[in-house]
TORMAR-359438 format. One record per residue: residue in three letters; residue number from 1; x, y, z of N, C-alpha, C, O in turn. Coordinates in nm, 2 decimals, decimal comma. Layout:
% residues N
residuo:num:n_X:n_Y:n_Z:ca_X:ca_Y:ca_Z:c_X:c_Y:c_Z:o_X:o_Y:o_Z
ALA:NUM:X:Y:Z:X:Y:Z:X:Y:Z:X:Y:Z
...
//
This chain:
% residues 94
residuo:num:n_X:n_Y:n_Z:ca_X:ca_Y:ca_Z:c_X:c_Y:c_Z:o_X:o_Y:o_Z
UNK:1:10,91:8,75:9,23:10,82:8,85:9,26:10,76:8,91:9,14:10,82:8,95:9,04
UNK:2:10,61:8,93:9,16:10,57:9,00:9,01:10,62:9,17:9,02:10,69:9,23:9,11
UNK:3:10,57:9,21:8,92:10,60:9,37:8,92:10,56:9,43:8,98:10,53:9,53:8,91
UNK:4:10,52:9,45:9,12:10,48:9,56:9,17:10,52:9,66:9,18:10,64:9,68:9,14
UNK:5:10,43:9,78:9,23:10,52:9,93:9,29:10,52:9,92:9,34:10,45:9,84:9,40
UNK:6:10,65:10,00:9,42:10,63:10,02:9,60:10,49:10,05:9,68:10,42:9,98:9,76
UNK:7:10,48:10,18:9,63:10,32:10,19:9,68:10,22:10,12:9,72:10,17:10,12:9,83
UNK:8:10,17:10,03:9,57:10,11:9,91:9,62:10,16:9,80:9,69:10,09:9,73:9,77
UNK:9:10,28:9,77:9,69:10,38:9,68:9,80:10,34:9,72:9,93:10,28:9,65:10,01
UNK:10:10,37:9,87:9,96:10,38:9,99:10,12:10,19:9,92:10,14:10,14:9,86:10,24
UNK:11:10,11:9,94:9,99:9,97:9,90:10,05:9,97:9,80:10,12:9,93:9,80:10,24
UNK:12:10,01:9,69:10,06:9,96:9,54:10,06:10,00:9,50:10,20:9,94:9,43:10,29
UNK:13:10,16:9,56:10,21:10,24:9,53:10,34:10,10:9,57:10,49:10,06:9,48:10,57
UNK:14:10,03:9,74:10,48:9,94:9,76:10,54:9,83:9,66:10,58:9,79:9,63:10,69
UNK:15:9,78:9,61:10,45:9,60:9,53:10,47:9,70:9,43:10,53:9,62:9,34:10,57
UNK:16:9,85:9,37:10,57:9,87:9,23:10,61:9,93:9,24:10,78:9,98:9,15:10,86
UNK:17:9,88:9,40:10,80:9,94:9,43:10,97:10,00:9,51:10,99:9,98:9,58:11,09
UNK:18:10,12:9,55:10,90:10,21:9,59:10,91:10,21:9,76:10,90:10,17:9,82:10,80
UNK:19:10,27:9,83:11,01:10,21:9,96:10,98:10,29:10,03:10,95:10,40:9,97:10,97
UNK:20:10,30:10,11:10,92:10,43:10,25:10,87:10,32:10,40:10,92:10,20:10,42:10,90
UNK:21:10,41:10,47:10,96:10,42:10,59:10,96:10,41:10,64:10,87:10,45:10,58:10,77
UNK:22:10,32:10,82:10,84:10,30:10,85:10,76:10,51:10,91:10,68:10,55:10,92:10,57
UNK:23:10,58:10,94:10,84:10,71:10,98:10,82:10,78:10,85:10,72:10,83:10,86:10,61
UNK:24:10,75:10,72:10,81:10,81:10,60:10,73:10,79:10,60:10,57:10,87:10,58:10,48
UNK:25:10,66:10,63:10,55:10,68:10,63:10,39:10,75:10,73:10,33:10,81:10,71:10,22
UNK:26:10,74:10,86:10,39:10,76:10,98:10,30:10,91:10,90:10,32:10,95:10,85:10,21
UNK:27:10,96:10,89:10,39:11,11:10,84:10,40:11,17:10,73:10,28:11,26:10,76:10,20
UNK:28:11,12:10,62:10,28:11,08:10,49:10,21:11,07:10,60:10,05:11,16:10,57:9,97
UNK:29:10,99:10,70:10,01:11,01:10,76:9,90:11,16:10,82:9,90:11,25:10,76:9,85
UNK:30:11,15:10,91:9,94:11,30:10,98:9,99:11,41:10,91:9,99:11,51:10,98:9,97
UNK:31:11,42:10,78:10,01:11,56:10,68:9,99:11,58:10,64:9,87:11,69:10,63:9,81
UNK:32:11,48:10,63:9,82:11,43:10,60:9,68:11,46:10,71:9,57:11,47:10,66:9,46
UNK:33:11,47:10,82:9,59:11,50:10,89:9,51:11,62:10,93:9,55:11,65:11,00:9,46
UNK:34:11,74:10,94:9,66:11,85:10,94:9,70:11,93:10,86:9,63:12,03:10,91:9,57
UNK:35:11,87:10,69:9,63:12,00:10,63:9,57:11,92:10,58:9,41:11,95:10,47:9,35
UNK:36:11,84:10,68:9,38:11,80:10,64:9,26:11,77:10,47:9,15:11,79:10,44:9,04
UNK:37:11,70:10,39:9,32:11,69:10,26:9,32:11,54:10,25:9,24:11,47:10,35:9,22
UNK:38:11,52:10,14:9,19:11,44:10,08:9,11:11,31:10,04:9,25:11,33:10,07:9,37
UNK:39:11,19:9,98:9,20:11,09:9,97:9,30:11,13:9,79:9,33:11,07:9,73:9,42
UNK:40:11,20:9,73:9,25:11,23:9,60:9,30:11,36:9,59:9,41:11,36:9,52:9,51
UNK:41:11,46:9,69:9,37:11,54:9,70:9,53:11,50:9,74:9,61:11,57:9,76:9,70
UNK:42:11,38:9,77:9,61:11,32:9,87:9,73:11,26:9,78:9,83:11,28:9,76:9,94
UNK:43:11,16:9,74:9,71:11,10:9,59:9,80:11,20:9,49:9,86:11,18:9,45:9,98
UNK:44:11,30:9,44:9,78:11,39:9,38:9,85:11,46:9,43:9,98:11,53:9,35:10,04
UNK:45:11,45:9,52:10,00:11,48:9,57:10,12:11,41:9,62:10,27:11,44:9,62:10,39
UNK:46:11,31:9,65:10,19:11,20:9,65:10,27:11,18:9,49:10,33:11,22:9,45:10,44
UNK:47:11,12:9,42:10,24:11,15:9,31:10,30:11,23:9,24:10,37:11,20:9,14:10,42
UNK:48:11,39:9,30:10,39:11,48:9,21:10,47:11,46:9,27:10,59:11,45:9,19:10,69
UNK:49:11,45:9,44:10,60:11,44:9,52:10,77:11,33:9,46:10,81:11,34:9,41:10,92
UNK:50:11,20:9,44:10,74:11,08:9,40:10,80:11,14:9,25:10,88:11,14:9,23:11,00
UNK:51:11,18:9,14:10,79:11,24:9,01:10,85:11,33:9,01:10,92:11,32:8,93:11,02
UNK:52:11,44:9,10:10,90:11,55:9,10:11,01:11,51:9,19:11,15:11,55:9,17:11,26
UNK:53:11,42:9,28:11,12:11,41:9,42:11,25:11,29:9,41:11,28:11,26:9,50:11,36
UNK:54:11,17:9,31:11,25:11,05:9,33:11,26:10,99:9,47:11,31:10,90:9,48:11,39
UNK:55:11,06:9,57:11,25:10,95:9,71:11,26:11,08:9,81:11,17:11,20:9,78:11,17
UNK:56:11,03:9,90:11,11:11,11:10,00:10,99:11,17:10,03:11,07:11,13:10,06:11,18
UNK:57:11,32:10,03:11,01:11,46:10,12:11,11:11,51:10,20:10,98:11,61:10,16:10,91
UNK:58:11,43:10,31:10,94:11,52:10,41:10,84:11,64:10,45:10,81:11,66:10,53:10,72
UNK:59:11,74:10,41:10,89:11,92:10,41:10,88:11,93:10,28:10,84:11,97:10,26:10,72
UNK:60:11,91:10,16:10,93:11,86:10,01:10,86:11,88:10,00:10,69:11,96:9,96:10,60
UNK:61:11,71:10,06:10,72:11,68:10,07:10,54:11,73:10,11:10,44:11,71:10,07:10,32
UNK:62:11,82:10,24:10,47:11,87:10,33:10,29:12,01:10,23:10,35:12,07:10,21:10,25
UNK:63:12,08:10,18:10,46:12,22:10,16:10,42:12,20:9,98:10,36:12,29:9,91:10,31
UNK:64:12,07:9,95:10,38:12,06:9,80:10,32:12,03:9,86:10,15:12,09:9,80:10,06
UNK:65:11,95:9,97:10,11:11,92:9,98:9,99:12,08:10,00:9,88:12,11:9,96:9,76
UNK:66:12,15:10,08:10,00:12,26:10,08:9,89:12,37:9,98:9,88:12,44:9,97:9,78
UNK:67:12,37:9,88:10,02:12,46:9,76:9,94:12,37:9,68:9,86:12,42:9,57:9,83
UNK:68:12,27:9,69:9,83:12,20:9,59:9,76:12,23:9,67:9,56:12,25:9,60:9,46
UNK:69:12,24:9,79:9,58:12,28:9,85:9,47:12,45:9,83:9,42:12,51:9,82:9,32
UNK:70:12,49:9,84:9,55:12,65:9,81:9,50:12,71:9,65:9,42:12,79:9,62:9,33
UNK:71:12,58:9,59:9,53:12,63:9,43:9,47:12,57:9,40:9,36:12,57:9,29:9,31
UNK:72:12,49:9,54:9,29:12,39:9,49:9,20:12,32:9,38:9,20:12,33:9,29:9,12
UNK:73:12,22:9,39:9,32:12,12:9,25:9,28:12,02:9,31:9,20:12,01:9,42:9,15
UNK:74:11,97:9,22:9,19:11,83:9,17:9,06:11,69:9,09:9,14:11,57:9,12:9,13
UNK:75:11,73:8,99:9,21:11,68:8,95:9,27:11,63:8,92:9,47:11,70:8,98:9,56
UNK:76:11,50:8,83:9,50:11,49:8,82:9,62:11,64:8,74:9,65:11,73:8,78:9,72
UNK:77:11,62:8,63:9,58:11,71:8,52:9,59:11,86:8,60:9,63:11,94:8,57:9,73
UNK:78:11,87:8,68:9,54:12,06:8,73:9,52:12,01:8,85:9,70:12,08:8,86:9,80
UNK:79:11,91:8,91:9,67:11,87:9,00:9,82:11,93:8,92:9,93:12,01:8,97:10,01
UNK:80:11,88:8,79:9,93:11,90:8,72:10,06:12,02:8,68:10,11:12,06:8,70:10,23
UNK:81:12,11:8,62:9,98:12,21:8,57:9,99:12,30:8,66:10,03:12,41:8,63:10,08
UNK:82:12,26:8,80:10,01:12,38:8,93:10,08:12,36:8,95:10,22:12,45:8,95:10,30
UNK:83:12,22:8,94:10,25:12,21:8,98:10,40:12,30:8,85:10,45:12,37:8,87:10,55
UNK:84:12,30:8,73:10,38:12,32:8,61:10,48:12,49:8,62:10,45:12,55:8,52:10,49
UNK:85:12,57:8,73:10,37:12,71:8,70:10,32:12,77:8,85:10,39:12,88:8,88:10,42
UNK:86:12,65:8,91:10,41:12,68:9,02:10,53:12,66:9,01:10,69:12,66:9,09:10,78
UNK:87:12,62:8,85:10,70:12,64:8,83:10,88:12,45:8,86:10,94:12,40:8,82:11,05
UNK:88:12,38:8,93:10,84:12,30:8,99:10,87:12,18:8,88:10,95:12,11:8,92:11,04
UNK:89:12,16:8,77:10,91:12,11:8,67:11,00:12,17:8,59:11,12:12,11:8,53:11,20
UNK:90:12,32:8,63:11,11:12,33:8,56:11,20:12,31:8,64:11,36:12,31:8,56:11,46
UNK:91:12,28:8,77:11,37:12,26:8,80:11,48:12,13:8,79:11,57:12,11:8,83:11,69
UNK:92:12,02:8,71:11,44:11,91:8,68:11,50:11,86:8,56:11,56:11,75:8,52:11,61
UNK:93:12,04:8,48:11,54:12,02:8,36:11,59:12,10:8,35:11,74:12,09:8,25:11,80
UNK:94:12,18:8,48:11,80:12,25:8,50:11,95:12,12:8,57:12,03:12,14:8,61:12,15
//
């Protein structure tokens, strides 16, 4: 993933369908400065609730933000591999 910000990510996510609340973002900031996450775990996360929940679940999102900080990822790649070592796909396949 290149460097984006959130913001412009929260944009891009918008021009591609996807809608948020003006609450969803202030929140999406707000988690963000809670667990004092970087704008690349953010997006990694965003992106897993969007793929796993297809619509923002804000309890979802800050408790994905912070195992992704505990396991210290870096990456989409290392992002994915937790949701899928946390079970987190398999319930979209019952």
């Amino acid at each position: 993933m290149s460097a984006l910000d959130l913001g412009t990510y929260i944009d891009q996510l918008n021009g591609r369908g996807f809608r948020f609340t003006h609450s969803d973002i202030m929140f999406i900031h707000f988690a963000q400065k809670y667990t004092d996450a970087n704008d690349a775990v953010m997006i990694y996360a965003l992106e897993l609730v969007l793929s796993l929940k297809f619509s923002f679940d804000s309890s979802f999102y800050i408790a994905l933000v912070e195992q992704l900080l505990e396991n210290k990822v870096s990456s989409k790649k290392d992002a994915i591999a937790l949701a899928k070592k946390l079970g987190l796909y398999d319930r979209l396949l019952t």
